[in-house]
PDB file as gemmi writes it, atoms N, CA and C in Angstrom:
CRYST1    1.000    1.000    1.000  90.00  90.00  90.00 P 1                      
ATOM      1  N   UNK A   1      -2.991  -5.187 -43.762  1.00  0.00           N  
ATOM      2  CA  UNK A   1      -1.764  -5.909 -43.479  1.00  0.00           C  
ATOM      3  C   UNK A   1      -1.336  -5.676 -42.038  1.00  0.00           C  
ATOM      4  N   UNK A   2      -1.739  -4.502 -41.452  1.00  0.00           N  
ATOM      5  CA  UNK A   2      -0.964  -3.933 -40.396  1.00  0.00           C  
ATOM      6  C   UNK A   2      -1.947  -4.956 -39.230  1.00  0.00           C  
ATOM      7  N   UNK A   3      -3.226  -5.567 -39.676  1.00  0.00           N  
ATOM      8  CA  UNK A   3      -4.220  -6.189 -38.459  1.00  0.00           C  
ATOM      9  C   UNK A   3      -3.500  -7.628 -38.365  1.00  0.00           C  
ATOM     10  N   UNK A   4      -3.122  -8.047 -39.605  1.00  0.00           N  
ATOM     11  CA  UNK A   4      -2.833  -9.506 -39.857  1.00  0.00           C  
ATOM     12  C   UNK A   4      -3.970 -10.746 -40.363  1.00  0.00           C  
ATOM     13  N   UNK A   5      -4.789  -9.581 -41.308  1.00  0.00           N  
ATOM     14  CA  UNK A   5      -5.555 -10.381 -41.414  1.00  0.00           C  
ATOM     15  C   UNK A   5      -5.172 -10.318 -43.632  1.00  0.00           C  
ATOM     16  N   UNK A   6      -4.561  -9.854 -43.990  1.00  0.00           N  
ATOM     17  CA  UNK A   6      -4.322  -9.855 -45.084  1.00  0.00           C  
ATOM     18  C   UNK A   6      -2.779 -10.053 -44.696  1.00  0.00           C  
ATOM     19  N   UNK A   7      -2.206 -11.114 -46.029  1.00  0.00           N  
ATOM     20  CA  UNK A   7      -0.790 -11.415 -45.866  1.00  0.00           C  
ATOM     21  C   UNK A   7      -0.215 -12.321 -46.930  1.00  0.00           C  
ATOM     22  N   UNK A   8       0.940 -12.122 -46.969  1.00  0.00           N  
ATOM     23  CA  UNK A   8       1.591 -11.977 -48.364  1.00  0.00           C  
ATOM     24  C   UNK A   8       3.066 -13.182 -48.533  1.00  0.00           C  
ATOM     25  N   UNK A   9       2.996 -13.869 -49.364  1.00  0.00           N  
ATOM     26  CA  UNK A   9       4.245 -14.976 -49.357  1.00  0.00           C  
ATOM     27  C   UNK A   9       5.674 -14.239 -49.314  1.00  0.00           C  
ATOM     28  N   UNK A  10       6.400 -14.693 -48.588  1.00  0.00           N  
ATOM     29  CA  UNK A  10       7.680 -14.288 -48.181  1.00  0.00           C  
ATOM     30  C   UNK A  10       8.506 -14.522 -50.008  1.00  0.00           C  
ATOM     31  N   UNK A  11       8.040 -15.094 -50.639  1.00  0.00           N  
ATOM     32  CA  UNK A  11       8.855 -15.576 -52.052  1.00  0.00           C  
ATOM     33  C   UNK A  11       8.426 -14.388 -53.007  1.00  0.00           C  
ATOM     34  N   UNK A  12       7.351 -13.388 -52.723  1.00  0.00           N  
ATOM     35  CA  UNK A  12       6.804 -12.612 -53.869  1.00  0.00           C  
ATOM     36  C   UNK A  12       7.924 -11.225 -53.723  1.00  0.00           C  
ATOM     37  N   UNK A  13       9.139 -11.462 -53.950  1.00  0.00           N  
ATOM     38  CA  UNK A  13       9.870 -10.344 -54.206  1.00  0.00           C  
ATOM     39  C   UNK A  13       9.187  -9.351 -55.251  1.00  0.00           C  
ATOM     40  N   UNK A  14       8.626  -9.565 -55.976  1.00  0.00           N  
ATOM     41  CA  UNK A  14       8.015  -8.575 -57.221  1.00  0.00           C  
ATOM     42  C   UNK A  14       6.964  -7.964 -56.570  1.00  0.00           C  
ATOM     43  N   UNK A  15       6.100  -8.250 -55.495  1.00  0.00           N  
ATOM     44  CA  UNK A  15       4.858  -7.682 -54.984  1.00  0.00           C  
ATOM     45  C   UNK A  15       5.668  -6.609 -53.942  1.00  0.00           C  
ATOM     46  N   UNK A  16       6.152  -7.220 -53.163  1.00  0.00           N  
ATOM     47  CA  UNK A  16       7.065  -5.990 -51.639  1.00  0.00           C  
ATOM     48  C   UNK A  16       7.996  -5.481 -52.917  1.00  0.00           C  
ATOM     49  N   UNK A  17       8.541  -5.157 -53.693  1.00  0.00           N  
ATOM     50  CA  UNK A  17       9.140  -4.026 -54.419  1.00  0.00           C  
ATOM     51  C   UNK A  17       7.867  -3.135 -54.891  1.00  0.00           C  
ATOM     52  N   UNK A  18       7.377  -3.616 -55.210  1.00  0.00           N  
ATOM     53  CA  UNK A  18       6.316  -1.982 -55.438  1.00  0.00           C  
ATOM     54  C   UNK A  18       5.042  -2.368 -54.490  1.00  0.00           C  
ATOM     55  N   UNK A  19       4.966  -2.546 -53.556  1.00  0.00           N  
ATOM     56  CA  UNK A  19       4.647  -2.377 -52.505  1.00  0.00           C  
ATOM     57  C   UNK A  19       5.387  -1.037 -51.953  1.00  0.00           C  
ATOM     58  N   UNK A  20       6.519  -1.293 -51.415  1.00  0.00           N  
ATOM     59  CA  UNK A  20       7.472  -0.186 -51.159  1.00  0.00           C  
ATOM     60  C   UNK A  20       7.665   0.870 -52.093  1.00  0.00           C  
ATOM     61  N   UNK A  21       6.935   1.038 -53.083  1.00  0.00           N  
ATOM     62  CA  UNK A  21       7.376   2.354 -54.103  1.00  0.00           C  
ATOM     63  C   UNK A  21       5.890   3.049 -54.108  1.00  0.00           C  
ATOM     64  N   UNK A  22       5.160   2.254 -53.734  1.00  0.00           N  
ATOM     65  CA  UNK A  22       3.662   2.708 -53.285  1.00  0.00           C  
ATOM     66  C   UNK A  22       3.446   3.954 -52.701  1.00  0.00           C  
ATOM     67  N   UNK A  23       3.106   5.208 -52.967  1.00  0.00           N  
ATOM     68  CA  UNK A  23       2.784   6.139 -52.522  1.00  0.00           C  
ATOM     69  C   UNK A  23       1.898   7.496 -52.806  1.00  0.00           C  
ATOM     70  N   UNK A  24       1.530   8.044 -51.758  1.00  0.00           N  
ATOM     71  CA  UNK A  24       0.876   9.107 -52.033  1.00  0.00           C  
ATOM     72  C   UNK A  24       1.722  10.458 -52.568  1.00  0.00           C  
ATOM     73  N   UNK A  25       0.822  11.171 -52.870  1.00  0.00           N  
ATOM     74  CA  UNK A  25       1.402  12.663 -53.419  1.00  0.00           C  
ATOM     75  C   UNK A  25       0.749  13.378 -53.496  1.00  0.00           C  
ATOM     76  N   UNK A  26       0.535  14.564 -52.596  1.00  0.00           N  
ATOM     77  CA  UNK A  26      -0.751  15.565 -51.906  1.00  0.00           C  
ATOM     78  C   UNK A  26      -1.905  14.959 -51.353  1.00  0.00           C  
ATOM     79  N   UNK A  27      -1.862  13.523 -50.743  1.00  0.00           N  
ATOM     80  CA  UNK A  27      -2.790  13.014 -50.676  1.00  0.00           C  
ATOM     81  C   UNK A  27      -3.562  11.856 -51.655  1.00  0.00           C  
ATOM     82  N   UNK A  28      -2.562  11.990 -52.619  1.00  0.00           N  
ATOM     83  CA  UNK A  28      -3.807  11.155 -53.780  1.00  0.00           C  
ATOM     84  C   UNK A  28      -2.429  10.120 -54.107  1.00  0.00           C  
ATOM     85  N   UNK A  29      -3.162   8.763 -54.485  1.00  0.00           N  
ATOM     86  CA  UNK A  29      -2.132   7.830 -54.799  1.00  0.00           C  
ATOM     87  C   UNK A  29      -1.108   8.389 -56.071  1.00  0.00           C  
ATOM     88  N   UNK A  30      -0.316   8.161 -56.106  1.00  0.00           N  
ATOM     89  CA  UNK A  30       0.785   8.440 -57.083  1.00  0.00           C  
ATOM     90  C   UNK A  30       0.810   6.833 -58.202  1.00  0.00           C  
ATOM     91  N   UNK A  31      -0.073   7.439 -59.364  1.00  0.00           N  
ATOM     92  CA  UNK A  31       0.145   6.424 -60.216  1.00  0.00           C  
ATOM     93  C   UNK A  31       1.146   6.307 -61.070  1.00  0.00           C  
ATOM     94  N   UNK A  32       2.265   5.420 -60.872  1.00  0.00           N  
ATOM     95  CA  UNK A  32       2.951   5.488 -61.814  1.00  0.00           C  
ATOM     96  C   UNK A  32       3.526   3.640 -61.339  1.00  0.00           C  
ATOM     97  N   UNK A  33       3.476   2.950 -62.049  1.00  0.00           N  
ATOM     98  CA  UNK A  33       3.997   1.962 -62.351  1.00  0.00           C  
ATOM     99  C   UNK A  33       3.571   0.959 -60.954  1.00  0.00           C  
ATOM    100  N   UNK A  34       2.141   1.194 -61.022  1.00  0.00           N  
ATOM    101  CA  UNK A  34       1.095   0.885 -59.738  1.00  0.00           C  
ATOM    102  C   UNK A  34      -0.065  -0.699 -59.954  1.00  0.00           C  
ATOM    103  N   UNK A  35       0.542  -1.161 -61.071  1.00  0.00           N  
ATOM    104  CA  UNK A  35      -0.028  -1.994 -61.892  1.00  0.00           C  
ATOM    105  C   UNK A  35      -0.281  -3.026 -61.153  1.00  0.00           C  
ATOM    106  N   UNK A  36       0.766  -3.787 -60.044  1.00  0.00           N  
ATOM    107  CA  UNK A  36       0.745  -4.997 -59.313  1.00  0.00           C  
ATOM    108  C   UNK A  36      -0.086  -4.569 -57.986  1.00  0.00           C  
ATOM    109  N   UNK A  37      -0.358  -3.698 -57.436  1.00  0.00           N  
ATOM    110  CA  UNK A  37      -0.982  -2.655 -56.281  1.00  0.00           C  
ATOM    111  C   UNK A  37      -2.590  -2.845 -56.610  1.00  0.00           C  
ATOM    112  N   UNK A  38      -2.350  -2.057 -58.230  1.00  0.00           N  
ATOM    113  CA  UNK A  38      -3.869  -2.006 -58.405  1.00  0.00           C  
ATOM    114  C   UNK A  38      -4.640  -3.487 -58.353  1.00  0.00           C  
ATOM    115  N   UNK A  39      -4.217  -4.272 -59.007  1.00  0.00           N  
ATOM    116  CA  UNK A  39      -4.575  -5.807 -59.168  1.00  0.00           C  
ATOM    117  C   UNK A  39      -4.766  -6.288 -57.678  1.00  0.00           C  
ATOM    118  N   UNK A  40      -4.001  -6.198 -56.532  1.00  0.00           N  
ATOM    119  CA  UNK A  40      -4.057  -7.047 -55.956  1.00  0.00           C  
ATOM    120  C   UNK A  40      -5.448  -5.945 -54.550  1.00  0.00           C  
ATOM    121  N   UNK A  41      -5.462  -4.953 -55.211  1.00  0.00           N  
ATOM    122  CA  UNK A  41      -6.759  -3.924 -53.796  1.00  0.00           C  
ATOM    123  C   UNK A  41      -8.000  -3.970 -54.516  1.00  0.00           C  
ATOM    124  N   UNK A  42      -7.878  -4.344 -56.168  1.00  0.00           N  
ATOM    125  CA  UNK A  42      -8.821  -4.639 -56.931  1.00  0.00           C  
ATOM    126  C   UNK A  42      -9.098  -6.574 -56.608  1.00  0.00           C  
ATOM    127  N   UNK A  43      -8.698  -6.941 -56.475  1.00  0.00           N  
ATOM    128  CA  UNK A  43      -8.641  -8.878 -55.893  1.00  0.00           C  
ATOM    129  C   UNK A  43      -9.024  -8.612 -54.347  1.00  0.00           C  
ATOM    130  N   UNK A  44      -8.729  -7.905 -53.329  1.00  0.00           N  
ATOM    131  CA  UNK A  44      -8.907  -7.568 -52.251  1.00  0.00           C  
ATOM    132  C   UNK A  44     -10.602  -6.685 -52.073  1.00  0.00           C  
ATOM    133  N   UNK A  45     -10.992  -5.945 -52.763  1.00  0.00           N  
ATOM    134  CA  UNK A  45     -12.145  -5.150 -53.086  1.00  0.00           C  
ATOM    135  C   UNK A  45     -13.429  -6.565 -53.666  1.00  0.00           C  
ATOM    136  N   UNK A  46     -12.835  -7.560 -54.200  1.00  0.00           N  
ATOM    137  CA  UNK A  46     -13.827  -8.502 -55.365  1.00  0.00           C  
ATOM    138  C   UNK A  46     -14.189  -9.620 -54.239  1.00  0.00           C  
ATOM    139  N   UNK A  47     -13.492  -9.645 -52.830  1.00  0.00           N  
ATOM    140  CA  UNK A  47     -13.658 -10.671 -51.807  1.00  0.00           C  
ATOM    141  C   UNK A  47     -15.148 -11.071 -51.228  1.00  0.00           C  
ATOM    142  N   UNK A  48     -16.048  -9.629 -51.548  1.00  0.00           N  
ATOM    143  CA  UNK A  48     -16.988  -9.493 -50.835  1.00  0.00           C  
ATOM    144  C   UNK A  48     -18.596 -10.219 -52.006  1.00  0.00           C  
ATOM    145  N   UNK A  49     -17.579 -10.767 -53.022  1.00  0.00           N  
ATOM    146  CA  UNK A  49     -18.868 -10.753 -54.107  1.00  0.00           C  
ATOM    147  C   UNK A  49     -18.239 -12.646 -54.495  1.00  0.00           C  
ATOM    148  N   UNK A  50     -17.214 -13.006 -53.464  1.00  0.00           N  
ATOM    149  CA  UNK A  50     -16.816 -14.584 -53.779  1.00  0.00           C  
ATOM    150  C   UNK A  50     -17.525 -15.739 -52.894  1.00  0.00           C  
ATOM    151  N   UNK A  51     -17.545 -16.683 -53.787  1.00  0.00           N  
ATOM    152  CA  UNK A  51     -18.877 -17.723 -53.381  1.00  0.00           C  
ATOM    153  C   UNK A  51     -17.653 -19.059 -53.033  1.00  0.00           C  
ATOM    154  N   UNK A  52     -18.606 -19.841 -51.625  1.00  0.00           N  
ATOM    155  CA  UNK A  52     -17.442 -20.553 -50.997  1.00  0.00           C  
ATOM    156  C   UNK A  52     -18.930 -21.464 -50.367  1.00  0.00           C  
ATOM    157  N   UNK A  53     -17.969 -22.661 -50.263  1.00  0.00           N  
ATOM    158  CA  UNK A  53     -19.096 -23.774 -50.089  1.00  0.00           C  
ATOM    159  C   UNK A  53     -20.116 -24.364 -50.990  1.00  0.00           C  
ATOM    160  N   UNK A  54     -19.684 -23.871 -52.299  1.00  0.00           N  
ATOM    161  CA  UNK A  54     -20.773 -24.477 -53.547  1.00  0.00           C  
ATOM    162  C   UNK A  54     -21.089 -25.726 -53.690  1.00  0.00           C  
ATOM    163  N   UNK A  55     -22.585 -26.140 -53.264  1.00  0.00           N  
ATOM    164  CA  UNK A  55     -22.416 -27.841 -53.559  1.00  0.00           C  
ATOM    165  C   UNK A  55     -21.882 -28.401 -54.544  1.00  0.00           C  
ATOM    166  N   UNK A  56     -21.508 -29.506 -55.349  1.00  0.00           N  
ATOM    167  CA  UNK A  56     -21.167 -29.668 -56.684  1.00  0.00           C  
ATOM    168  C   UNK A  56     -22.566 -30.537 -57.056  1.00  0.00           C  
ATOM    169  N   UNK A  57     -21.891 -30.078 -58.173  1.00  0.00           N  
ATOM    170  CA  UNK A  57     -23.421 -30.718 -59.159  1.00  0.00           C  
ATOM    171  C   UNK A  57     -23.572 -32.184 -58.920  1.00  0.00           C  
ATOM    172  N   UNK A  58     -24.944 -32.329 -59.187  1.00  0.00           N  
ATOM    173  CA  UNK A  58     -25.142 -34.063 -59.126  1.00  0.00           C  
ATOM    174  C   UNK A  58     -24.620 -34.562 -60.552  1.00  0.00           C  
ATOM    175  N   UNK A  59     -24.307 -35.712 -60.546  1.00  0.00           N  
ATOM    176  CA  UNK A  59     -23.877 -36.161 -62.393  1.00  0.00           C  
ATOM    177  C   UNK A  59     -25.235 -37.015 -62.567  1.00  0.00           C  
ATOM    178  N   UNK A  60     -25.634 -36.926 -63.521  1.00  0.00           N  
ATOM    179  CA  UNK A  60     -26.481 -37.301 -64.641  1.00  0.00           C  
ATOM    180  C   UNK A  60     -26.328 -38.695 -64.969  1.00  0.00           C  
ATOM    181  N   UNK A  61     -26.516 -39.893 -64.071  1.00  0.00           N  
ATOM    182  CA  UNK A  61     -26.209 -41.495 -64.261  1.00  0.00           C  
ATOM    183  C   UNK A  61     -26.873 -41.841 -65.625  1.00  0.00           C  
ATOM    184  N   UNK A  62     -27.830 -40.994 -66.008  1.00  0.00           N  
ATOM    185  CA  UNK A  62     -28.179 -41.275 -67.344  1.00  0.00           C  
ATOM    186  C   UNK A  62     -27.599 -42.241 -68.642  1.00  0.00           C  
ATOM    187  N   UNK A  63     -26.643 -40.743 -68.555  1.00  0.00           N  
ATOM    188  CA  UNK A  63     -25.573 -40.939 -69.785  1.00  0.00           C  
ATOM    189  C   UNK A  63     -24.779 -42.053 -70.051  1.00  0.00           C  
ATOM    190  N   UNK A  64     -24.360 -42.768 -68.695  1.00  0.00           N  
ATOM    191  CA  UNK A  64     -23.318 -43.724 -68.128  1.00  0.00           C  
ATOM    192  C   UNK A  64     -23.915 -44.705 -68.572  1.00  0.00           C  
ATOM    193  N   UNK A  65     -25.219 -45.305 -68.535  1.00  0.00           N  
ATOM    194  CA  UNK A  65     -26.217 -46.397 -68.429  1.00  0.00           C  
ATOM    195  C   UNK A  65     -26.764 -46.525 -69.618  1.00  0.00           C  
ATOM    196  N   UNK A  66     -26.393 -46.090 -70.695  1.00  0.00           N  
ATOM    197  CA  UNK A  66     -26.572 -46.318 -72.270  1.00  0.00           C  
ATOM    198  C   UNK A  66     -27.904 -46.162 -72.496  1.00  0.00           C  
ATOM    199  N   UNK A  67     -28.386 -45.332 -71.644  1.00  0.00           N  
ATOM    200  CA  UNK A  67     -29.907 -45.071 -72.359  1.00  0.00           C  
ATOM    201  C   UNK A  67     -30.346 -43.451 -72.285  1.00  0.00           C  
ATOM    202  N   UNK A  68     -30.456 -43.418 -74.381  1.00  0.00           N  
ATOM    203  CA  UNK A  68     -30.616 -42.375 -74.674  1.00  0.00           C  
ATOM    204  C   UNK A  68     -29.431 -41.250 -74.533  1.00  0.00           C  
ATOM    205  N   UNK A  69     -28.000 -42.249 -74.479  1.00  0.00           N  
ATOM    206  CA  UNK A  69     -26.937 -41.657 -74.739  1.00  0.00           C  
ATOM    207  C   UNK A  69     -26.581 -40.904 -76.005  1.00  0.00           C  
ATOM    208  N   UNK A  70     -25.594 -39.991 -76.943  1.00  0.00           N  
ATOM    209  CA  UNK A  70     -25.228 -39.644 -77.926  1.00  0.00           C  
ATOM    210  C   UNK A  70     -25.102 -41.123 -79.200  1.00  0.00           C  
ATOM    211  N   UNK A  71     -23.926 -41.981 -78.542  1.00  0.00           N  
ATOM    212  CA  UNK A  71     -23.850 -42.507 -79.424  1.00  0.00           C  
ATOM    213  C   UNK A  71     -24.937 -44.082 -79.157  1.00  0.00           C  
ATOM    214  N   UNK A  72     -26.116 -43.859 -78.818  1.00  0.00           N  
ATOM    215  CA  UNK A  72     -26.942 -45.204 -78.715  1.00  0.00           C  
ATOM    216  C   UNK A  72     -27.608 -45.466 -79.538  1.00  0.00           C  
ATOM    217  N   UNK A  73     -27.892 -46.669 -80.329  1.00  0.00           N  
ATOM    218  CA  UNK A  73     -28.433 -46.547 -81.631  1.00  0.00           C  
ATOM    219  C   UNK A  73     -30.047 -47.365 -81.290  1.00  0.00           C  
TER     220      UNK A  73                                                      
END                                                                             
């Protein structure tokens, strides 16, 4: 967040409240009511395994053209 390359809707009051309650304790995250945190560094962590630019499938003119459709008798 601090680079500006991760960033967050000004409307998500529920995310910046425990955002702000977010903290460590001796060093180690302090889990307690960390639920919206975990989800979103766990969604942030899953970035590296997401697929972008997928061609879409060709459709099958087959089906359209009544031959050897379901209902063709």
């Amino acid at each position: 967040m601090e680079s500006g390359r991760f960033k967050v809707f000004k409307h998500l009051n529920d995310w910046f409240e425990k955002f702000r309650l977010y903290h460590r304790k001796d060093g180690r995250v302090h889990k307690e009511g960390d639920d919206l945190m975990s989800a979103t560094r766990y969604a942030v962590m899953m970035l590296r395994f997401a697929r972008t630019n997928i061609p879409p499938r060709r459709r099958s003119y087959r089906a359209y053209a009544g031959a050897g459709g379901w209902m063709s008798a």
